[in-house]
N, C-alpha and C positions, 0 to 999 in steps of 0.2 A: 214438242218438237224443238231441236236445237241443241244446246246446252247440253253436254251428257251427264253432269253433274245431278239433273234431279233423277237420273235413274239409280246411279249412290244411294241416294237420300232416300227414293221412297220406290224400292225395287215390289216392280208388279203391281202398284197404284194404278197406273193406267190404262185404258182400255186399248191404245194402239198407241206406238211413240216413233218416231223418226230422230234418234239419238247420232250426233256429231262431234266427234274428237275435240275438247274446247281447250286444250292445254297449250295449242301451236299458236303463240299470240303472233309471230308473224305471218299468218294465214289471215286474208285479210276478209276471205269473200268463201269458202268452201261452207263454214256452216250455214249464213246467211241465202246462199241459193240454195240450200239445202232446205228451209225453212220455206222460201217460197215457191217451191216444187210441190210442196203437201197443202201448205195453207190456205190457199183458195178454194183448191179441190175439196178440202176437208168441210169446209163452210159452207159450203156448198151442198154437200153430201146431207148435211142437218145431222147426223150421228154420232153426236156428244151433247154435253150438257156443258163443260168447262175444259177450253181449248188453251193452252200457254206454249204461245210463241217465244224463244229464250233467242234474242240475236247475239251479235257477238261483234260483227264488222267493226262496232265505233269504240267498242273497250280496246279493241285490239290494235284500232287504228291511233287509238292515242296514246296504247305503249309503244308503237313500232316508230308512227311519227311525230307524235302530241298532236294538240286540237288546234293548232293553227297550220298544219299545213292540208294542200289542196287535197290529199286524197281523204284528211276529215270531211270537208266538203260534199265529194262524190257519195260518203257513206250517210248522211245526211243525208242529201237528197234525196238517195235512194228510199232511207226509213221515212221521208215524207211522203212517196210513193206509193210505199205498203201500207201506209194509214190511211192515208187517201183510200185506197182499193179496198181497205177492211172497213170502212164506214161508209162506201156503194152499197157492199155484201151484209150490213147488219140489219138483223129483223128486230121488228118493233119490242120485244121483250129480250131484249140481248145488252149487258152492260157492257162497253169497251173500258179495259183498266190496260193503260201507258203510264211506264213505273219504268226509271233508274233504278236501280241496285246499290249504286255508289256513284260519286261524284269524279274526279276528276280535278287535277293540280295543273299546275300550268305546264309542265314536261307529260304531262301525260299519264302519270301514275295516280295510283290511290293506295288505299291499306291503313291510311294514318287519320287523325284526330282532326284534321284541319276544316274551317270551314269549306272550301273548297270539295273535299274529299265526302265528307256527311253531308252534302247536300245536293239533293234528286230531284226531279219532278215526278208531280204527280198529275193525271190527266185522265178526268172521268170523262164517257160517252154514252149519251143509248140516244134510239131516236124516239123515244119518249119519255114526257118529265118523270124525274123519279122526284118528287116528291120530298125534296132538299131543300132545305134555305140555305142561301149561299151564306160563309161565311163574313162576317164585320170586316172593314175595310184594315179597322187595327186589332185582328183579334187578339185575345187575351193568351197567353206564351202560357202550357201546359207544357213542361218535360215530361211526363209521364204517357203524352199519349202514344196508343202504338198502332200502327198501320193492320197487324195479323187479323185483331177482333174487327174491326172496323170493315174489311175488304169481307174478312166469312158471314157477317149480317147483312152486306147488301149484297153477298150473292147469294143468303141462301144456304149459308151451310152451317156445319157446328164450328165454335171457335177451338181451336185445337185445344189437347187437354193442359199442357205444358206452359201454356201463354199465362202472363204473371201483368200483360200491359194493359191499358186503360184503354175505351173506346172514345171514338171523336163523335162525343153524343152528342154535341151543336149541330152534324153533317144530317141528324134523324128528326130533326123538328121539321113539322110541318110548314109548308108552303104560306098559308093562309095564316099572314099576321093577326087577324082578326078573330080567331080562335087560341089565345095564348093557353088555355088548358092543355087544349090536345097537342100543342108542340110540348110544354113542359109534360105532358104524359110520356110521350114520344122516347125523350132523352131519358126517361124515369125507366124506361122501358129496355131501350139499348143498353144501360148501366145495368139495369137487372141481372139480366144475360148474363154481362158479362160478368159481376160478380159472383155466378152460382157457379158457373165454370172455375171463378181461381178458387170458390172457395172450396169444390170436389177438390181441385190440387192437391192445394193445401190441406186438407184434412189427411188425402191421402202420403201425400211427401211427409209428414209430421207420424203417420205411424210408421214409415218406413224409414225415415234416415233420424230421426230424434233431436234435430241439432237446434231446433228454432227454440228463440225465448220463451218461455213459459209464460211469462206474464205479459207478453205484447200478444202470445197465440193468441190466449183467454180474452184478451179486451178486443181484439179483430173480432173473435169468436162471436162476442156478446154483439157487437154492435152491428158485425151481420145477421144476426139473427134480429134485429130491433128494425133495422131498415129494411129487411127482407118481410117481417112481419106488419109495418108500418104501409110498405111497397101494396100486400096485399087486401090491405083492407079498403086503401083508397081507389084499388080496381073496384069493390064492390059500389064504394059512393062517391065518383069520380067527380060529382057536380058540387061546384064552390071550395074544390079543395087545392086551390092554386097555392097558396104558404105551406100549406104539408107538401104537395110535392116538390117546392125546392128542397124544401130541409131531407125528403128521404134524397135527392139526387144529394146534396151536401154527403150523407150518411155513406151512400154508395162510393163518392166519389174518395172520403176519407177513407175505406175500408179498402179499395183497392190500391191507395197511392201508399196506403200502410202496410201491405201485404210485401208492395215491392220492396220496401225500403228495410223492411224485415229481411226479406228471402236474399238482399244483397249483404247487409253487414253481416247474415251468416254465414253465408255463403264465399266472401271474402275475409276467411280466416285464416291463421298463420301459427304454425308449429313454430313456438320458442322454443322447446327443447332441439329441435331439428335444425335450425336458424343458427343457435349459439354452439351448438357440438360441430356445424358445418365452420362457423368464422373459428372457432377454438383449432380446428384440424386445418385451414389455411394459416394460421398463425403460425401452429407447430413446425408445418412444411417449409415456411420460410426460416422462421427461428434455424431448426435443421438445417436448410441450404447456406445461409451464415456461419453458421458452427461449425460442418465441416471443410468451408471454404479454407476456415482460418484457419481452422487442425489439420487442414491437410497437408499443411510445409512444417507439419513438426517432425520430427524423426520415429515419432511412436506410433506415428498414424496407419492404424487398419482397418478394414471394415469385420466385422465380425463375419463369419459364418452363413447362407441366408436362412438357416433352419429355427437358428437361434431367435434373431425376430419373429420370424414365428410363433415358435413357442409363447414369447412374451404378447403376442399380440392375442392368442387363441386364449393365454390365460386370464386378460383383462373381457374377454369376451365371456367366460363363464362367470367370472367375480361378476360383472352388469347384468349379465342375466337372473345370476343369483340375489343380488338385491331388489330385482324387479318383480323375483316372482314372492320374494317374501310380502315384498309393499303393496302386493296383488296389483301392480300396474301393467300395462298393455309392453311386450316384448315388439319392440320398433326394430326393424332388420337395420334400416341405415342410421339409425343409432349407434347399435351395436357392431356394425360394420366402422363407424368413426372411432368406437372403442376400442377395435380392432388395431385400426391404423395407429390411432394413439399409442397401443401397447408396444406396438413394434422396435418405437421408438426410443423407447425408456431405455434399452440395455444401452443401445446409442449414446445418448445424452449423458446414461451414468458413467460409461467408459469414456466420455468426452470428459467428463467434471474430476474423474478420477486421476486421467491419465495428462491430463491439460490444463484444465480451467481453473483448476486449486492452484497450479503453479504460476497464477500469472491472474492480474487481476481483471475485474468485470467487464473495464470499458474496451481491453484487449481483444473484447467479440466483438466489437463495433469499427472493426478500421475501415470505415468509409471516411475517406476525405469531408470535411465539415460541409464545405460549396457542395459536392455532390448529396450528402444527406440534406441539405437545406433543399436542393432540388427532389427530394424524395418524398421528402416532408409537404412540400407546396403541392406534387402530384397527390399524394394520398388525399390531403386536407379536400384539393377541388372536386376530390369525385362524390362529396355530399352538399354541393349545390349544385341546382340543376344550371343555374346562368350557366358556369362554369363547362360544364357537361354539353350544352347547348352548343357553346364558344368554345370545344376543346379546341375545333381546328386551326383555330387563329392562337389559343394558348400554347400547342404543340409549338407551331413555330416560332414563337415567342421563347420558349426555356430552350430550344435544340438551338437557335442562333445566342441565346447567353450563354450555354455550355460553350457551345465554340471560341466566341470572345474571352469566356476564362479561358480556354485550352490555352488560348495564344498570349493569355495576361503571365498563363504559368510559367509557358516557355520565355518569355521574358524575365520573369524574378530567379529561373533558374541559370540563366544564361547563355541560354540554349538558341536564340535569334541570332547571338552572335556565332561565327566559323569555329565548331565543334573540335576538336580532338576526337582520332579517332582513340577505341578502349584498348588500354595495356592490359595483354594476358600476359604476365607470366608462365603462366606454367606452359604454354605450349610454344612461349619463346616471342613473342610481338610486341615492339613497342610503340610507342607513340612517333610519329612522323613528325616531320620539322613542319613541312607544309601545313594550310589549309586546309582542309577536304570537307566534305560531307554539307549538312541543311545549311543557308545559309537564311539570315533575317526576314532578308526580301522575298524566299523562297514560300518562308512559313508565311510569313504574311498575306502570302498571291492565293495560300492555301486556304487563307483564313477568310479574305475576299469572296474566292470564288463558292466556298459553302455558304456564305451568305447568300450570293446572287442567285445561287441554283436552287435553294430554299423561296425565296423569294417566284423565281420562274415558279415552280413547285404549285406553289399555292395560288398562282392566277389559273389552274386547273381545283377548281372548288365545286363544291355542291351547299346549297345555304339553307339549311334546317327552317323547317315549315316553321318554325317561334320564330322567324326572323323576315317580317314579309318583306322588307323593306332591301334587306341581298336581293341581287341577281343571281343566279347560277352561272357558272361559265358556259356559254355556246359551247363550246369545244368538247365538251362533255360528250353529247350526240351520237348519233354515227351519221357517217357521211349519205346516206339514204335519207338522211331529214333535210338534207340541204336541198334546195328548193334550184336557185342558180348554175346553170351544168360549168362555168368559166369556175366559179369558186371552187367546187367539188372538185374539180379535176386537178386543180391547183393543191388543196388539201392533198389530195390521193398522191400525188408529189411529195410533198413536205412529209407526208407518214411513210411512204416508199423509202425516203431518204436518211430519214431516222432508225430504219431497220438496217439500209448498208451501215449507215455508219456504228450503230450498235455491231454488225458483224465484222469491221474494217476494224473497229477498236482494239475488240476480242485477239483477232488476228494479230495485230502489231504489238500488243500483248506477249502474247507465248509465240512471237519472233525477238522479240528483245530479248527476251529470257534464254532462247536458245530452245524450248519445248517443240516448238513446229516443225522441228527440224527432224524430229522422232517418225522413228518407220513404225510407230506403234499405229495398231489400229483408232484407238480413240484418235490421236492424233491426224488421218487419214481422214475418217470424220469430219473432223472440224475443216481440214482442207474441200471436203466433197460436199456433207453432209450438209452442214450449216447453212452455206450459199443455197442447197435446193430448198432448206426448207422455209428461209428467205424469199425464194421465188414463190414459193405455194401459197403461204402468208398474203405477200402482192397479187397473187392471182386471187384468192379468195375476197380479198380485199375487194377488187373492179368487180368480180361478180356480186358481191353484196351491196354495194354503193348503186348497181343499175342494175339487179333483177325486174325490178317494175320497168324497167323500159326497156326491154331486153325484146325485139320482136318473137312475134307467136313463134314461127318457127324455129327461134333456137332456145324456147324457155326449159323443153327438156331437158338439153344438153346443160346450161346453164345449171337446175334443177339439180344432175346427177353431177356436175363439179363442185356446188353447192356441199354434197356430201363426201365426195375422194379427197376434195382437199385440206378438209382440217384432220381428217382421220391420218392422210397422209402424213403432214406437218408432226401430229401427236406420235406416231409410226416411228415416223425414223430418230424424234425426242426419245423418245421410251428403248431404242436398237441403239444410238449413243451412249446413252444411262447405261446399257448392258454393259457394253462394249468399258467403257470407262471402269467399272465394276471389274470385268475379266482380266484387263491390262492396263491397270493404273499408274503404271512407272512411264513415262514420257519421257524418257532421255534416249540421246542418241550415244551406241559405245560400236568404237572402231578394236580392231586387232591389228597391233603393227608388229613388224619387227626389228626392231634398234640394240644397239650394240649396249650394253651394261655401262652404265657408270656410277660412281660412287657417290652415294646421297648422303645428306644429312639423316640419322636414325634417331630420333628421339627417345625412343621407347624398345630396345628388342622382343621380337615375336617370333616363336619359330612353332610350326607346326601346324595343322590344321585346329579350327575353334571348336572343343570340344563341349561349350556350352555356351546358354545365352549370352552371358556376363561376359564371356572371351569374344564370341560375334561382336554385342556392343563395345568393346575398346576396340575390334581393332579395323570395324567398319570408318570410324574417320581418318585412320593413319592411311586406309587404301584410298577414300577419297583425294587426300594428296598427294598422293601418288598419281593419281587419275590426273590432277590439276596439271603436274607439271607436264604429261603427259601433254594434256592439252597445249600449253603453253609453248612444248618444242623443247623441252628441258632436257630429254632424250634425243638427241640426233641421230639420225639414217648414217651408218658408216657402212661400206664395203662390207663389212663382215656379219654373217649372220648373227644377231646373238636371241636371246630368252623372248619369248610373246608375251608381249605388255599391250593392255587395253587402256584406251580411252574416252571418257564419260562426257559428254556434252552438258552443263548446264544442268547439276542433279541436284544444285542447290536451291533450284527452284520444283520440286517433281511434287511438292504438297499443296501449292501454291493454284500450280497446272491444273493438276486434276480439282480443284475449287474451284474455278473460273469458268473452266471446261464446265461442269455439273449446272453452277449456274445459268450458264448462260444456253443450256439446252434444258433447263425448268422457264427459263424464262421464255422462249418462241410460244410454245404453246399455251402458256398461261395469259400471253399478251393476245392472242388468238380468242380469247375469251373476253377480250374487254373491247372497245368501241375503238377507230381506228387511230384517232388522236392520242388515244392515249399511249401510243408511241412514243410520242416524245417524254411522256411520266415515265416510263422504262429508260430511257436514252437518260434522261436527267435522274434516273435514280443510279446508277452503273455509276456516271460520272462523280454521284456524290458521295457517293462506296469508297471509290477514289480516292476523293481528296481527301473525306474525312481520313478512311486509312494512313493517308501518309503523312499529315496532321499528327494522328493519334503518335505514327512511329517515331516522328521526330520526338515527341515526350518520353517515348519508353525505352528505359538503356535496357540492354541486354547484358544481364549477370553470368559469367562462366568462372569458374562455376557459382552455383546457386542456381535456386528456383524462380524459374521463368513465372513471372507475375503481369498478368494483363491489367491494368488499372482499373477503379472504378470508375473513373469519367468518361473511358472507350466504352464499357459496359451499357453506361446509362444513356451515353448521346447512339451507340447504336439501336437503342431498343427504342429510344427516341423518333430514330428515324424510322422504323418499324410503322409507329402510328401516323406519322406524319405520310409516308406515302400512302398509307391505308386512303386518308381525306384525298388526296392527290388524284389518288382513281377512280374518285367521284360518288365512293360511299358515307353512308352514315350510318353509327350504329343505330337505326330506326326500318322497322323492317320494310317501309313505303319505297326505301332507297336499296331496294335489293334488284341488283340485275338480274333478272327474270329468263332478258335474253338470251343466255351464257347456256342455258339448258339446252338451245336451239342449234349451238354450233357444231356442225357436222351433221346435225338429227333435225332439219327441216321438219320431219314429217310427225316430230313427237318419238316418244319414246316405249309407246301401249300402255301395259298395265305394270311395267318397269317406274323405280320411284328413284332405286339408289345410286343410278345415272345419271338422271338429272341432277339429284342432289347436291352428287360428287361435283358436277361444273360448277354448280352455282358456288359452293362451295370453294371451289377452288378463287371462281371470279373474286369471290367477296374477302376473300383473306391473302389472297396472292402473297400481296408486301409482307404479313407475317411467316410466308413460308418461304420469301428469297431471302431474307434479313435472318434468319432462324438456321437456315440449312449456310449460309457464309460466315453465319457468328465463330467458325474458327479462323478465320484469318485476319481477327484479332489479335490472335497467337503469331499467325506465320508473319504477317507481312510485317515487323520490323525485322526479323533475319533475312526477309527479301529485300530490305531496301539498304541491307549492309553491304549489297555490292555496288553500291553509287564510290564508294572509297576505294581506293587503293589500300592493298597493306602491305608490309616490310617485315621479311620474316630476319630478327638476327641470328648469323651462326652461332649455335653455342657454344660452350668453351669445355676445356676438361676432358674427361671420361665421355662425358653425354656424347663428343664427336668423334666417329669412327675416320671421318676423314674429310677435308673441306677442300670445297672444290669452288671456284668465281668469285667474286665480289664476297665483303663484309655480309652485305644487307644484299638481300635480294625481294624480288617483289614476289607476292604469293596471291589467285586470288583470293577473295574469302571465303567461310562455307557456309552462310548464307542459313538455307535451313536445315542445311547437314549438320550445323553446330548443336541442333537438337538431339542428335544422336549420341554425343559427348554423353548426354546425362540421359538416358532411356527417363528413369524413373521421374526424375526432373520434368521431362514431358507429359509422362500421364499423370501425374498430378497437374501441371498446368494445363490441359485439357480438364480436366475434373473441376478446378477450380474454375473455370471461365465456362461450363456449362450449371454450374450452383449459382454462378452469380448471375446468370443469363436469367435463372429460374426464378432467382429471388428478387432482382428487378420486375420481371411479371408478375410475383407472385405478391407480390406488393399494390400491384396494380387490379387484380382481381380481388385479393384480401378487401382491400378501400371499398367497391363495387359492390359485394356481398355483404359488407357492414353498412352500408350506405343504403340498399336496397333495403336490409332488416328493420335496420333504424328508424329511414321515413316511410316504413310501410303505408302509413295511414297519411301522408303526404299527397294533394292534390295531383304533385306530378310524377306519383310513383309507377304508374303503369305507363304512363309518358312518356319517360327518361330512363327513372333510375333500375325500371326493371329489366329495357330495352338494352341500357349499357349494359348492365351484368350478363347477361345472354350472350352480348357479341362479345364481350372481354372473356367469357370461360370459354366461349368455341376461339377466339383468338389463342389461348393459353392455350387450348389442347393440340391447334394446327401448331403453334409456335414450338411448340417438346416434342411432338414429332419430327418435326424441322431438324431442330436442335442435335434429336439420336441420331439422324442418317447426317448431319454434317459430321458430330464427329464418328460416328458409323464409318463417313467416307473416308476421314484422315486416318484411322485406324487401318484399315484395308488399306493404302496406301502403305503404311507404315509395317504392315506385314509382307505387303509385295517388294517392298526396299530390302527387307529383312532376306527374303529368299533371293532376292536379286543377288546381293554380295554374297551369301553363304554360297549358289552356286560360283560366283565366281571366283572365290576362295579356294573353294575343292579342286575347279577347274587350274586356277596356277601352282595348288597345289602338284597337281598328277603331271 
């Protein structure tokens, strides 16, 4: 009864069972009175032979609240209650066995290695002696013994077939000091047992799977047949033979602790081949994403074909099969699946070497700035010690605040602190201004400042790796339901309330600066409507999770059923934004007016409608300026009717928009999933988007033409910050630190015989920061042509031919185009999307490469299942959320950038007719 877990385990084993949902850890008390509904009655009845009570109340209470608050207590009590009442009800031949499962950290979790976590009590009862000597005061430390054999001898049963551990044969010596034969018989006897049992095992696993040493089988072999033989002769003449029976318990005791230590180092084996074809195939994928980053601003750059890979990869797949079957070796599918991938990539590299790499020398594939490869280098180097591994969180923020102090060392030796010039285009007529404009010193400075501080803020949100007793955790970690104080609590529920407006206040004055908000598009309507409700729903779910437990009896239903409306709502209308942004991604506001014609400056004539791509792209930015002036009033209202000219609100931001937008409706619900504090990790990561952003822009000129190049040091301190909120929100890669409770949001009541539900939340809970940092990683790209309208510019009239006719002033002001200048060069942008998602790649892929060689490496390393197997696990499920990420960011700027595309053509056709 309880636990539904042993019906899993050993379906139809028992004679009657009273099974209870145990997945709901915040259910504090449903299995528990469910347990003692049967259990009395059951004892009662006399109609079993072995009864297992499974509770759940205090595991569950010390993930909901940890073991020092008062509802640990009540759950205590209560199990001091049921023991009490089951040692009224027991009869003279009935053993009580009270047993922990696992232990218990100081928040409340288990899963991990730690003292704390392995260690249970154990608590024997009958109300008559069994015939035990109590264990020595200092007993002697056996690792080998194990609980299974030990519990099925003193109840009575066979030791299961599969048990490989040692009995606690001290627990089987007689009572009566004064007879030391028949205790040393006793243990002689318990060991027996238990040796015939592993050694059935063993005989049988050894014809079945073949993998044990041959020559450690043979001498277990012999030397249980010596002590087994040894064992049986001293039954016959038991008297005077106190030295032979230690030495058969000696015999027994080697033969067992030999068996295990056998059945582990085989059983703890590792495919070299599989190891090294696996680190060999992450190597290549980076190599790869480096190579084409570089080729891809050459002029000859194309991808082949995709059939062509193909081809080369199916044909490196028969060539391996083909050697494998000649050397009669075993055909390994993901082997040959890595050969696969390998092959693919050859025509690649060859047309890379042929078309490129011959023309220009070696180190020419390596253009990472020297500081950022030095910081590459020190990340890859730490992920093969475990210190390191242990103290990433504190090393994260250590290299992401030295990146930053270099950014602002560079901007300095470039001379970039001091009052900028804005860029002279030639070609499309702009010169440099006399004034001022743009970053100023102090500006980058406050930039450089404030990434410190909010790093800093950042990390007093910690969680402190069980190697490290001597950290605290941050409180604030929690959820507000563990706070014990209703003044405190209510005040938190404040402070986390306040952090979501101003998260949405932010947003808001955002895409109002810009001019976005001002769009009658529906996403944009959204964000007016939407956003605020699902801000409210958030704060409502909030108050009711913080005081369901004190929620009076009659409104716990209601509670109960808002419990579930309102995160599904919040996720609802996240997921109908995402549509919506998806269906009408253009955010600009355009009027129809009608103004009398007058004579512009034409730089370029165009006459006719765009009869292909190449014609759309030119002459989409001439009509942009067109638009501007429009805005600007450059066209005056006369009396007289003339020609219908539109005008565009702020289109130099509409790639920008919809990024912000996207984020910031992945982020409510994903924040919905984590504890309530951690609000303000979201509010402090937004802000540090920010500055870094405008940081990064100050460093990066904008080439027109040429190709738009995002640096490496945006690349690395972004992917930087990736990790570093990951630690922020309270995880670790160790699976004891996995929010459990993130499956429960919305689904109170569990989720049935559904897995891939739960998974997804947790899933999401636990990689969040890699999937908001992954799906923003283009506005890398955008946000220095967003921050090109902090300036003014001054278009000069030109002179000659070029002017059909000049109308005002020399110099006139024009604004900028911000990231309409992206459109100048189509091609120029998707290779700079291509290029900032290779390098996105190959910064992670640098980081799980290290992980996977690390893990290979110190396989046989004390703290390889520890550490280094734990990181490689959350770095490849990191890497595969982060490239999913990655495809719908730029997924989303594409689709943008196709709705820009039809936007102008119909309005082309339109002034056309």
């Amino acid at each position: 009864m309880g636990d539904d877990t042993w019906k899993d385990l050993f379906p139809g084993a028992f004679s009657q069972a009273f099974f209870f949902s145990s997945f709901n850890v915040r259910d504090l008390h449903t299995v528990d009175n469910g347990i003692m509904e049967h259990l009395y009655p059951t004892m009662d009845s006399g109609e079993w032979d072995v009864l297992i009570a499974h509770f759940l109340g205090v595991d569950h209470c010390g993930h909901k609240h940890g073991p020092h608050h008062p509802e640990m207590a009540k759950k205590l009590s209560q199990m001091d209650q049921v023991i009490q009442g089951i040692v009224k009800r027991l009869e003279n031949d009935t053993l009580l066995v009270v047993i922990g499962d696992h232990g218990m950290t100081k928040s409340g979790d288990h899963g991990g290695d730690s003292e704390l976590e392995i260690s249970a009590a154990l608590f024997l009862y009958s109300p008559t002696a069994l015939f035990l000597r109590p264990p020595p005061e200092e007993p002697e430390v056996v690792p080998q013994i194990s609980l299974v054999p030990t519990l099925a001898l003193l109840l009575g049963l066979p030791i299961p077939f599969g048990n490989i551990g040692e009995v606690m044969a001290e627990l089987f010596s007689a009572v009566e000091d004064s007879q030391p034969h028949s205790s040393a018989l006793a243990q002689a006897t318990a060991l027996y047992l238990n040796a015939q049992q592993v050694f059935r095992f063993l005989h049988t696993y050894s014809v079945a799977a073949q993998d044990l040493q041959v020559k450690e089988f043979h001498r277990l072999n012999n030397l249980f047949s010596k002590a087994s033989a040894d064992y049986l002769r001293l039954l016959q003449s038991p008297q005077g033979a106190e030295a032979a029976l230690q030495t058969v318990i000696t015999e027994l005791q080697e033969f067992l602790r030999g068996v295990r230590a056998m059945c582990i180092e085989s059983w703890a084996r590792f495919s070299l081949v599989r190891m090294a074809g696996g680190a060999a195939l992450l190597a290549a994928a980076c190599f790869l994403c480096l190579l084409i980053a570089q080729w891809a601003t050459s002029p000859d750059f194309h991808l082949p074909p995709l059939l062509i890979p193909v081809t080369w990869g199916l044909a490196g797949v028969v060539v391996c099969a083909g050697l494998l079957a000649t050397t009669e070796l075993k055909l390994d599918p993901v082997v040959l699946g890595a050969v696969a991938a390998m092959g693919s990539v050859l025509h690649i590299l060859w047309k890379a070497w042929a078309g490129w790499g011959s023309k220009r020398p070696l180190a020419a594939l390596l253009p990472i700035p020297r500081p950022v490869l030095l910081l590459l280098l020190i990340r890859f180097a730490a992920f093969f010690s475990d210190s390191f591994v242990v103290a990433e969180a504190r090393a994260i923020r250590f290299l992401l605040g030295s990146l930053i102090l270099l950014l602002v060392a560079q901007l300095h030796w470039e001379g970039k602190l001091l009052p900028s010039k804005l860029l002279t285009i030639p070609r499309i007529g702009l010169s440099a201004p006399t004034g001022p404009s743009g970053h100023k010193g102090t500006h980058a400075l406050g930039l450089g400042v404030g990434l410190l501080l909010c790093i800093r803020l950042a990390g007093l949100f910690h969680r402190c790796p069980e190697e490290t007793p001597a950290c605290h955790s941050s409180p604030w970690l929690s959820p507000l339901a563990s706070m014990v104080g209703g003044r405190a609590k209510n005040l938190w529920y404040g402070v986390c309330v306040g952090a979501l407006v101003a998260l949405l206040a932010a947003v808001r004055l955002w895409l109002r600066r810009y001019g976005n908000l001002k769009s009658p598009e529906p996403p944009v309507l959204f964000v007016r409507w939407g956003l605020p409700l699902m801000v409210l729903g958030t704060a409502a779910y909030w108050a009711l999770a913080s005081g369901a437990d004190e929620a009076p009896p009659r409104l716990r239903a209601l509670v109960a059923g808002a419990s579930v409306v309102l995160p599904r709502a919040v996720a609802g209308l996240a997921a109908s934004g995402l549509l919506l942004l998806l269906w009408r991604p253009v955010t600009v506001l355009a009027k129809a007016t009608m103004g009398a014609p007058r004579i512009r400056t034409v730089l370029t004539p165009f006459s006719g409608p765009p009869t292909s791509q190449a014609d759309l792209d030119y002459v989409v930015p001439q009509i942009y300026r067109h638009m501007q002036e429009e805005i600007r009033g450059r066209l005056e209202r006369t009396k007289s009717q003339g020609p219908l000219t539109v005008a565009a609100y702020q289109l130099g931001s509409v790639y920008s928009a919809a990024m912000v937008t996207a984020l910031t409706l992945l982020a409510f619900p994903l924040l919905l999933l984590h504890a309530e504090r951690i609000s303000l990790v979201f509010l402090l990561l937004f802000l540090q988007s920010f500055l870094l952003l405008h940081l990064l822009a100050a460093g990066i000129p904008i080439t027109t033409p040429g190709p738009f190049i995002v640096p490496w040091q945006a690349v690395s301190a972004w992917a930087l910050m990736a990790t570093q909120t990951f630690y922020s929100t309270g995880h670790q890669p160790v699976f004891p630190t996995i929010h459990w409770h993130a499956a429960f949001v919305g689904f109170p009541e569990g989720h049935g015989s559904s897995t891939w539900l739960p998974a997804l939340l947790v899933g999401a809970n636990t990689f969040a920061s890699h999937l908001l940092f992954a799906v923003g990683c283009p506005l890398l790209l955008l946000w220095p042509f967003l921050c090109e309208s902090q300036g003014s510019q001054k278009r000069r009239q030109p002179h000659g031919n070029e002017a059909e006719a000049r109308v005002g002033p020399e110099e006139e002001e024009v604004e900028p185009l911000m990231e309409m200048r992206l459109r100048d060069a189509p091609h120029h942008f998707n290779v700079a999307l291509l290029q900032l998602g290779l390098k996105y790649l190959f910064v992670l892929g640098i980081q799980i490469l290290a992980c996977a060689l690390a893990a290979s490496i110190l396989r046989r390393h004390l703290m390889v299942w520890k550490v280094f197997a734990p990181k490689f696990i959350f770095e490849a499920m990191g890497f595969i959320v982060s490239s999913v990420g990655l495809f719908l960011g730029l997924a989303l700027v594409m689709r943008v950038d196709g709705a820009v595309s039809s936007w102008f053509q119909q309005l082309v056709l339109a002034q056309q007719r």
